[in-house]
Every structure is written in structure tokens, then in C-alpha cells.
VOVO-284237 format. One line per 8 residues: their letters; for each residue y, x, z of C-alpha. Coordinates in Angstrom, 2 decimals, always signed. Each point is the difference from the previous one (the first is absolute). Example, Ala and Ser with C-alpha at 12.3 -4.5 7.8 and 13.67 -1.06 7.14 Angstrom:
BEGIN
AS	-4.50/+12.30/+7.80 ~ +3.44/+1.37/-0.66
***
This chain:
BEGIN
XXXXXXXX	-46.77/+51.41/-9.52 ~ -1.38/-0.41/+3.55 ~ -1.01/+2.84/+1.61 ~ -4.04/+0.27/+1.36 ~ -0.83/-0.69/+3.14 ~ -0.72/+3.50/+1.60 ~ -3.74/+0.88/+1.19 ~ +0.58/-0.65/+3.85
XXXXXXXX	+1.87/-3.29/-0.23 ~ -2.01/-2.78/+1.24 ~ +0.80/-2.25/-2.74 ~ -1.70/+2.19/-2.56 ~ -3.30/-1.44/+1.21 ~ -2.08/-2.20/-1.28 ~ -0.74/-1.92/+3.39 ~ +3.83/-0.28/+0.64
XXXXXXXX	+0.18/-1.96/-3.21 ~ -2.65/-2.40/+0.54 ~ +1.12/-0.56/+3.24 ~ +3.89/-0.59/-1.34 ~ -0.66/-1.68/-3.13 ~ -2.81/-2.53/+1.95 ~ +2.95/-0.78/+2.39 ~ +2.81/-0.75/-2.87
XXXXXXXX	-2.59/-2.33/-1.71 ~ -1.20/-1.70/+2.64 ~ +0.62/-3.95/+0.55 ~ +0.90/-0.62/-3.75 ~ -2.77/-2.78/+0.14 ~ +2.71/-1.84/+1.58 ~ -0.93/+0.52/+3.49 ~ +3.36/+0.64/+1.79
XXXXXXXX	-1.61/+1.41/+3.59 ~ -2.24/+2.63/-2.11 ~ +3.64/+0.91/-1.43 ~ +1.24/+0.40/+3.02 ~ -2.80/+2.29/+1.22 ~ -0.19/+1.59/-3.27 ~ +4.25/+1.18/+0.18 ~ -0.66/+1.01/+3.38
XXXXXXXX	-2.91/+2.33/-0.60 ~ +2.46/+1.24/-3.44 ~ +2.33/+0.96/+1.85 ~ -1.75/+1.96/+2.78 ~ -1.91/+1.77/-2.45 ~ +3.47/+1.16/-2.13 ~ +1.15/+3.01/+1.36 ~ +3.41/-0.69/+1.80
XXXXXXXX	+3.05/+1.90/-1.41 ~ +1.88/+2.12/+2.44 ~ +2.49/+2.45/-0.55 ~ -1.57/+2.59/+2.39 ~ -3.35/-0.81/-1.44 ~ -1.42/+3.80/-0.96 ~ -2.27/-1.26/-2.80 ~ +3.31/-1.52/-1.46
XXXXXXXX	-1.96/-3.35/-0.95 ~ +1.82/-3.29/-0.82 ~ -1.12/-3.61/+0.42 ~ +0.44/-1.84/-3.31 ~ +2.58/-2.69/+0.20 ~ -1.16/-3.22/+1.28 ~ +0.21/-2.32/-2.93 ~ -0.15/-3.69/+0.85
XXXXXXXX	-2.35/-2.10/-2.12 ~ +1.49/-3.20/-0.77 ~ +0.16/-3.11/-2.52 ~ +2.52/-2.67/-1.14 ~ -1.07/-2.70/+2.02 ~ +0.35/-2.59/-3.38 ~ -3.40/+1.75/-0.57 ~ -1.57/-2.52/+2.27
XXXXXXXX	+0.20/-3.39/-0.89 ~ -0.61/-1.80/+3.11 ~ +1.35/-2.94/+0.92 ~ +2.32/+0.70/+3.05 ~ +2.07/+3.58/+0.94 ~ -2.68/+0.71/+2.94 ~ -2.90/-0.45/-2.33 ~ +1.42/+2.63/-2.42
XXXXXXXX	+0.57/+2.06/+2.98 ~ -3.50/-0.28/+1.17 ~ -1.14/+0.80/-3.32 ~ +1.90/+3.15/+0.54 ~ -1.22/+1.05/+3.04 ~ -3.95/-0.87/-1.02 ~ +0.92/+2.65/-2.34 ~ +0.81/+2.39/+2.07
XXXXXXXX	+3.45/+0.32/-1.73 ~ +2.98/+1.80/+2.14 ~ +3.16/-1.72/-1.36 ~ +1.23/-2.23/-2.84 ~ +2.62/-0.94/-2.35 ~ +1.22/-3.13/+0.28 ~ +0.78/-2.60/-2.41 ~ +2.12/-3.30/+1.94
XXXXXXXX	-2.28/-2.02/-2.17 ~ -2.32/+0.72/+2.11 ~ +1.47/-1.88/+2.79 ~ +1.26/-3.34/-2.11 ~ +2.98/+1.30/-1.09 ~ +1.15/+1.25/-3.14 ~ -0.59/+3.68/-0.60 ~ +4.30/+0.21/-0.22
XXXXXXXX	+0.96/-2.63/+2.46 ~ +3.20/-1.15/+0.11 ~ -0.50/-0.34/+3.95 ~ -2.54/+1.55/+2.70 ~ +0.09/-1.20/+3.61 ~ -0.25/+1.95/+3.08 ~ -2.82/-2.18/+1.01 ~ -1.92/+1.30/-3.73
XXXXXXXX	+0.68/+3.56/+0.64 ~ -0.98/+0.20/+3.32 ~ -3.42/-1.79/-0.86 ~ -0.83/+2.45/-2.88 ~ +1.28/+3.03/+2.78 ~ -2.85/-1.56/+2.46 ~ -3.01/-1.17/-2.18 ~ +0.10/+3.40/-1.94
XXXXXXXX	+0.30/+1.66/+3.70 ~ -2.99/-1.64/+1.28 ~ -1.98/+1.29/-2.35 ~ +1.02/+2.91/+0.62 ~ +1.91/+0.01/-3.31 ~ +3.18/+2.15/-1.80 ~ +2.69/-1.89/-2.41 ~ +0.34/+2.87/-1.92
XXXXXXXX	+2.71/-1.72/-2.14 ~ +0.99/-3.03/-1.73 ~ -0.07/-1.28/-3.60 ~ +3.76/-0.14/-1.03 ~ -0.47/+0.47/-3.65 ~ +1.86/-2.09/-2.59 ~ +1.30/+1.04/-3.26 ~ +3.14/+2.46/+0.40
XXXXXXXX	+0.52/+0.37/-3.40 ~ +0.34/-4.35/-1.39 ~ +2.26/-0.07/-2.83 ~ +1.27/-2.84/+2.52 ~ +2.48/+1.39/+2.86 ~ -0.41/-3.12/+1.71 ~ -3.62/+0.55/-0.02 ~ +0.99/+3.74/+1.38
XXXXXXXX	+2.17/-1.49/+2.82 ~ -2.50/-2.64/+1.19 ~ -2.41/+2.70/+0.62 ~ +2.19/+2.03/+1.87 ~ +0.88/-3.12/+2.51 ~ -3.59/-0.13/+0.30 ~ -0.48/+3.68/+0.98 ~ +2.08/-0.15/+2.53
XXXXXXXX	-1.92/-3.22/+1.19 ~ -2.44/+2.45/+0.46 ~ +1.19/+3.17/+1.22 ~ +1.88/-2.20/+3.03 ~ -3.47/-1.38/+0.75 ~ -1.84/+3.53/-0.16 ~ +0.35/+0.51/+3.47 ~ -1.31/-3.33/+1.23
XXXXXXXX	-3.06/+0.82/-2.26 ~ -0.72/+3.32/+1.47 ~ +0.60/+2.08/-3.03 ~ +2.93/+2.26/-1.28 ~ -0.74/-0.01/-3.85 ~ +0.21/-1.52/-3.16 ~ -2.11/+0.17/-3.29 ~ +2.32/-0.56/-3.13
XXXXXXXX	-0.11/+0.69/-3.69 ~ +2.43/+1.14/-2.88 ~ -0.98/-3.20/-1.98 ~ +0.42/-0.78/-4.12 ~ +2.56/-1.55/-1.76 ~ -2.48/-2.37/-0.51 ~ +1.25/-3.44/+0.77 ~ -3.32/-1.51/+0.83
XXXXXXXX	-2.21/+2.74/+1.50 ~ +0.95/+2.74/+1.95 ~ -3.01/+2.09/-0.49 ~ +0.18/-0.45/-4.23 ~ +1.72/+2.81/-2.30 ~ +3.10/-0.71/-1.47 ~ +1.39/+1.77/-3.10 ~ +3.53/+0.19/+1.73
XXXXXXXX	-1.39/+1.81/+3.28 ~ +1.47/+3.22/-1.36 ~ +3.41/-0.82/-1.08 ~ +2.75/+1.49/+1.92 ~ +2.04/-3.81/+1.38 ~ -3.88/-0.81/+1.21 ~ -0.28/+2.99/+2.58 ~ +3.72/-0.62/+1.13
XXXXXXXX	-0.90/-3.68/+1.05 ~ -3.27/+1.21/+1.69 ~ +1.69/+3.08/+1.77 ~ +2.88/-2.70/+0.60 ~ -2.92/-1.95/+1.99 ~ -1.40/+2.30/+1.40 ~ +3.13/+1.96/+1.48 ~ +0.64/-3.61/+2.16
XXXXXXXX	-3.93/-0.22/+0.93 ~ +0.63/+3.40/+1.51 ~ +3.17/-1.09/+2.10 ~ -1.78/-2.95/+1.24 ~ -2.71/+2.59/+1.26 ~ +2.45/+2.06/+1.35 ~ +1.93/-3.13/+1.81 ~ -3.33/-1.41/+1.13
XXXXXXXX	-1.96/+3.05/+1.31 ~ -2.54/-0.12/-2.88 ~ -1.79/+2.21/-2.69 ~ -0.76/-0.78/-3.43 ~ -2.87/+1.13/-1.91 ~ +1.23/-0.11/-4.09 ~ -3.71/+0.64/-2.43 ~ -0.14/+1.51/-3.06
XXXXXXXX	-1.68/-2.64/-2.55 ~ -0.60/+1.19/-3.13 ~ +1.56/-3.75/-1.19 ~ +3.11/+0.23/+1.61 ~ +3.64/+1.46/-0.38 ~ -1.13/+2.67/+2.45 ~ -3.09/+1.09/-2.02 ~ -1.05/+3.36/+1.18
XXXXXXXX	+0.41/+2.56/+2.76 ~ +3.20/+1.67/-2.11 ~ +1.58/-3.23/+0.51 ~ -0.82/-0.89/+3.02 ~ +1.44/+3.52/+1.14 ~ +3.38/-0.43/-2.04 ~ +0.14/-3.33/+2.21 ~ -0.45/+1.55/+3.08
XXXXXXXX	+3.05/+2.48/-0.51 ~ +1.89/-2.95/-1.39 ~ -0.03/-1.66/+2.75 ~ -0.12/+2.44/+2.57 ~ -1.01/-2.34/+2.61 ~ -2.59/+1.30/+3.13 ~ -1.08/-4.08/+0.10 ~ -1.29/+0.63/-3.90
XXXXXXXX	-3.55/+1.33/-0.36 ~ -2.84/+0.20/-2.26 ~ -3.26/-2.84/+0.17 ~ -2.50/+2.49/-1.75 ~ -2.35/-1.61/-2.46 ~ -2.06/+2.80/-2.03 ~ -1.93/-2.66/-2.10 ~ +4.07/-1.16/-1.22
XXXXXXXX	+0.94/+3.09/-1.50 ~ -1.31/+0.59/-3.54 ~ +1.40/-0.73/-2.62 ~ -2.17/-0.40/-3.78 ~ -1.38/+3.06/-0.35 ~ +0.22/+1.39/+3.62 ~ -3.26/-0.22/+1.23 ~ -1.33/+3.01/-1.24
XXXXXXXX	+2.30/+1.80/+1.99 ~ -0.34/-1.68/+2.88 ~ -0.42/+3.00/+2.40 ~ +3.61/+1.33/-1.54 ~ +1.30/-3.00/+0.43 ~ -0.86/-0.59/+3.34 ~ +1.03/+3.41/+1.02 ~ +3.25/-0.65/-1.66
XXXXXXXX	+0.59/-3.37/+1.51 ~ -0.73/+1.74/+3.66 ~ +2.67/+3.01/-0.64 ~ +2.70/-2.40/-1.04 ~ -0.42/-3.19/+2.40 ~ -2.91/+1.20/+2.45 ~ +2.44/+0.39/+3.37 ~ +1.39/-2.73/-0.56
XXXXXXXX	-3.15/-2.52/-0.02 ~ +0.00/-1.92/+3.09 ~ -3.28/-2.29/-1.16 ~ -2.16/+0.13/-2.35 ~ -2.52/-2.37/-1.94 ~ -3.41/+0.11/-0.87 ~ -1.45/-1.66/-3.29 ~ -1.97/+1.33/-3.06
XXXXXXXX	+0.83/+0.13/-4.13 ~ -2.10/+0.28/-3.11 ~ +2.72/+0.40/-2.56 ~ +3.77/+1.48/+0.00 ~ +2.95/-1.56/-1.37 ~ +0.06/-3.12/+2.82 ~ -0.55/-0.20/+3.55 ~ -3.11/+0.34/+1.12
XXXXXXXX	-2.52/-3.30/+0.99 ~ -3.04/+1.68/+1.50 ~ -0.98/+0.02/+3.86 ~ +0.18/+3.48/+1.23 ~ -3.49/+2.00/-1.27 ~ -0.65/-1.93/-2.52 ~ +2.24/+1.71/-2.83 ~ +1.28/+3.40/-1.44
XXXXXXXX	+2.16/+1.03/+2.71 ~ -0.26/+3.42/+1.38 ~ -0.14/-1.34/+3.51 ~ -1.64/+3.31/+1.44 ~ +3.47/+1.50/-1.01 ~ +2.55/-2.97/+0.58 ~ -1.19/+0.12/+3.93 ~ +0.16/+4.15/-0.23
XXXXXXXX	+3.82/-0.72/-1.27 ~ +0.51/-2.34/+2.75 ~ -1.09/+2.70/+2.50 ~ +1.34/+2.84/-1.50 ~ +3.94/-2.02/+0.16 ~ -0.68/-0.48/+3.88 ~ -0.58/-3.98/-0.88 ~ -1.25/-1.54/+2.97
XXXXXXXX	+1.37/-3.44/-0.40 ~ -2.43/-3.37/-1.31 ~ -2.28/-0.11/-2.73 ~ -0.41/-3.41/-1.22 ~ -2.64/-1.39/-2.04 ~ +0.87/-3.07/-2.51 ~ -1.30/-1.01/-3.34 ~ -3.11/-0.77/+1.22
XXXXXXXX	-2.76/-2.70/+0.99 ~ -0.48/-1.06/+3.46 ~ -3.60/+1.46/-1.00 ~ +1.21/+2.86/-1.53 ~ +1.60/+0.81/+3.86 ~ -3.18/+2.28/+1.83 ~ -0.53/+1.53/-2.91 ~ +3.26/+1.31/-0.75
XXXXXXXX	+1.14/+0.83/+4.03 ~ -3.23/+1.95/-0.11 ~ +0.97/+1.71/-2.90 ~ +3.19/+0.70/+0.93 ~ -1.29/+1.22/+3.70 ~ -2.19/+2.83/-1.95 ~ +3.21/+1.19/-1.86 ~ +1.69/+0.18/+3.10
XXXXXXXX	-2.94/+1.72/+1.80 ~ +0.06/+2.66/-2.30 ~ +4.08/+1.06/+0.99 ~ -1.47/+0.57/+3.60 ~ -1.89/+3.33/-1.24 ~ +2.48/+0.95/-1.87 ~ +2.85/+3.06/+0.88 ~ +3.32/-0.78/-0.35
XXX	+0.14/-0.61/-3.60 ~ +3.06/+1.99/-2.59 ~ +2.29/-2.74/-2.26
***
């Protein structure tokens, strides 16, 4: 429950939310200097949080907006960059294949790195995190062990690339496709090969000076918040975190208690999420293939959550259009709006 705003506090009025909510949503045309302007005028308007403040008021946390750049199919890295930035976008999760390699290369030069660092930097730009997913859980350790030379590929080139994180997931037992269900995903020898995995992705993190973000996909060995909390204590690693995904969650039959869910999802994994995705669903038991907005997802409370667990890490859009962009920043933007009247929410 969040507690009302009391009768004296500025926010309460209905000017101060016109004026807040018109400077969240501002730009999503794709205009990157009304952006600008528009985050400017948020943030003066958001009352600042102070510890000897009288009125006790607290600035929401400053969410990032961002998108996987794969979203943006143009034909060079700078030209998915500028698409970006005409956007009015803040950071972005990066895909290599975006820059001519393979998403898991089995090499990345200094001179690659350091041109992703500067392009995204001259746009004023954050590399949130990288793409390292493959598929922890192939019946094939080889398979398991080629990924793994691949991560750390990619963690030792994290710092080159500006960015101190990595995106990962569970995977299937699948053979083919990491992202399909697999009968076996529950049996016992199938979470000690993925734990297996993902105990040396976490030493590479540690070696290298990276963080990994592990989702939650309702397809894979790690299928729900439960598990991905009984992985988090089984690994006990600080480089180990949570990728939050709230359209990834539900499982056949879920969806109609999606606010429990959520709220149970939050109390198990919630201070642990270190990023979190934005995308839509119109039916449980799979992941979710909707752009954000555009589905059955209780978005109003998934950003509440976020706030109420002290998130203030990126946001990233994918599963959309190129077209589908404005539309969903600028819904987004409103949601985010909204946290800036709110007190200090209760978990």
C-alpha cells in the first residue's frame, strides 16, 4: 500500500503533475534535444531528497529508459546509435551483432571496444550491458564450455566497451533453441549442469570485474522467481544478479494473479535486480512477445515494484518495432512520471 500524499505536499497538485508528467513524456516523437529539455525540466520540477529536508520528501529513483540496440536495424553501429539518440533513449543493451561480429565472439579487439565506448559516448549514450546469453543448460557440455570461453571474451572486453554488466539466461535443455521448453528442464542432473555453468560464469565475473544479470524465463531451467532465488543462495556470488523481466514470469494459469505474482517475484528476487526489461504479454504459460503497452501486463505496478525495491538501474525496451519505439518510450515515460508524486512507497 502506498501511503497518500499529505494535503500540503506540493506534489498533491494537480499543476505539479501536469508540469512533471509533460516533462517525462516529452521528446518521445523521437526528437532527442526536446528530450533533453524535457529530463532537464523533470528533474527540476521533482522535489530533491535530502535527509534534513523537513517535509521528509523523496525524489523517485532515476530510472534510465533504454532499448536493445538489435531493435534498430540499420545498416552500420553509428546508424543504430543515431536511431537511439533521435529517440531520445538514455542507454542500451548491446548485442556484438550489432557491430559485425557474432553476438558470442570468439575474439573482440581493443580497436572494436573502444569504437562502441566512443560512438555510444558521442551521442551522449550508456552501454548498460551486453548480450552474453547462450544456453547454460545444452544436454551438450561442450556446448556449455564453448559458451563460457566466450563469456569471458566478453567480460575481458567490458571495460574497453564502457560497461560493467552482462545479460544472461538459465537456458533449456533444448538442443536447438534456448528460449523453447523442454520436458527435462525440471529433472534434478539438468539444474546441476546449469548451476555447474553458472557457478564458472560467476568466477569469470568475479576475475574480470563484471556483473551478471541471470532472467527468469518462464521456458527455462530457471523458470520463476523461487528458482531464481534458490540460485542466488546457491551460488552465493555478489557478481550474480537478477535481469528482471515481469512479462517472463507466468506460468499457464498465472495471469490471473498477476498482481500476487508480481508482488511475490519482488519479495523473493527484487534487491537483487540490477536491470530490468520492458515488453508486453497476452497469454501465460510462455514468454511474453508484445512491445511494452500493448498487452496484459500490470505495468502501473511492475514500475511501482521497481521503485518500491530502490531499483534505479536501466529499463530496456525490446520486442518491439522500430515504429512501435515513440510510442512505447512515451508510455513508459508516463509510468515513470507517476513514481515522482508518489511517497516513499511500503513492499
Amino acid at each position: 500500500m502506498f501511503d497518500p500524499i499529505p494535503e500540503n505536499d506540493p506534489r498533491g497538485s494537480r499543476r505539479h503533475f501536469m508540469h512533471v508528467a509533460s516533462a517525462f513524456t516529452v521528446g518521445t516523437a523521437c526528437g532527442p534535444s526536446l528530450w533533453a529539455a524535457g529530463r532537464s525540466e523533470a528533474l527540476a520540477a521533482t522535489p530533491q531528497s535530502s535527509a534534513a529536508s523537513d517535509a521528509g520528501q523523496k525524489q523517485a529513483p532515476l530510472i534510465q529508459i533504454g532499448i536493445l540496440l538489435g531493435t534498430f536495424a540499420g545498416p552500420t553501429l553509428e546508424a543504430r546509435l543515431d536511431a537511439v539518440k533521435a529517440c531520445g533513449l538514455d542507454c542500451v543493451q548491446v548485442s556484438l551483432d550489432c557491430a559485425g561480429l557474432p553476438a558470442m565472439p570468439e575474439e573482440i579487439s581493443s580497436e572494436l571496444a573502444g569504437r562502441i565506448r566512443r560512438e555510444a559516448s558521442a551521442r551522449g549514450i550508456t552501454i548498460a550491458s551486453v548480450q552474453g546469453t547462450f544456453n547454460m543448460s545444452h544436454p551438450d557440455p561442450e556446448h556449455r564450455r564453448a559458451g563460457l570461453r566466450r563469456l569471458r571474451v566478453l567480460a575481458e572486453a567490458c571495460s574497453g566497451l564502457g560497461t560493467s554488466k552482462i545479460h544472461l539466461c538459465t537456458g533449456t535443455r533444448d538442443p536447438e533453441n534456448m528460449w523453447r521448453r523442454h520436458p527435462d528442464n525440471g529433472l534434478p542432473a539438468v539444474w546441476q549442469d546449469m548451476a555447474a555453468c553458472v557457478r564458472e560464469a560467476a568466477d569469470i565475473a568475479r576475475q574480470t570485474g563484471v556483473g551478471l544479470g541471470f532472467e527468469p524465463e518462464v521456458n527455462n531451467v530457471v523458470d520463476s522467481a523461487q528458482k531464481a532465488r534458490r540460485l542466488l543462495d546457491e551460488i552465493g556470488s555478489p557478481h550474480l544478479k537478477i535481469t528482471m523481466d515481469a512479462a517472463n514470469i507466468f506460468h499457464t494459469g498465472e495471469l490471473p494473479r498477476m498482481r500476487e505474482m508480481l508482488d511475490e517475484a519482488f519479495a523473493l528476487v527484487g534487491k537483487d535486480i540490477v536491470m530490468a526489461h520492458a515488453k508486453d504479454l497476452d497469454h501465460d504459460g510462455d514468454a511474453g512477445h508484445l512491445a511494452a503497452g500493448q498487452g496484459k501486463l500490470d505495468y502501473d505496478r511492475y514500475v511501482s515494484l521497481l521503485h518500491a525495491y530502490g531499483f534505479k538501474g536501466p529499463l530496456l525496451l525490446h520486442g518491439l518495432t522500430e515504429g512501435q519505439v515513440p510510442g512505447c518510450v512515451a508510455f513508459l515515460r508516463e509510468r515513470l512520471a507517476r513514481l515522482a508524486l508518489a511517497p516513499s512507497p511500503s513492499k
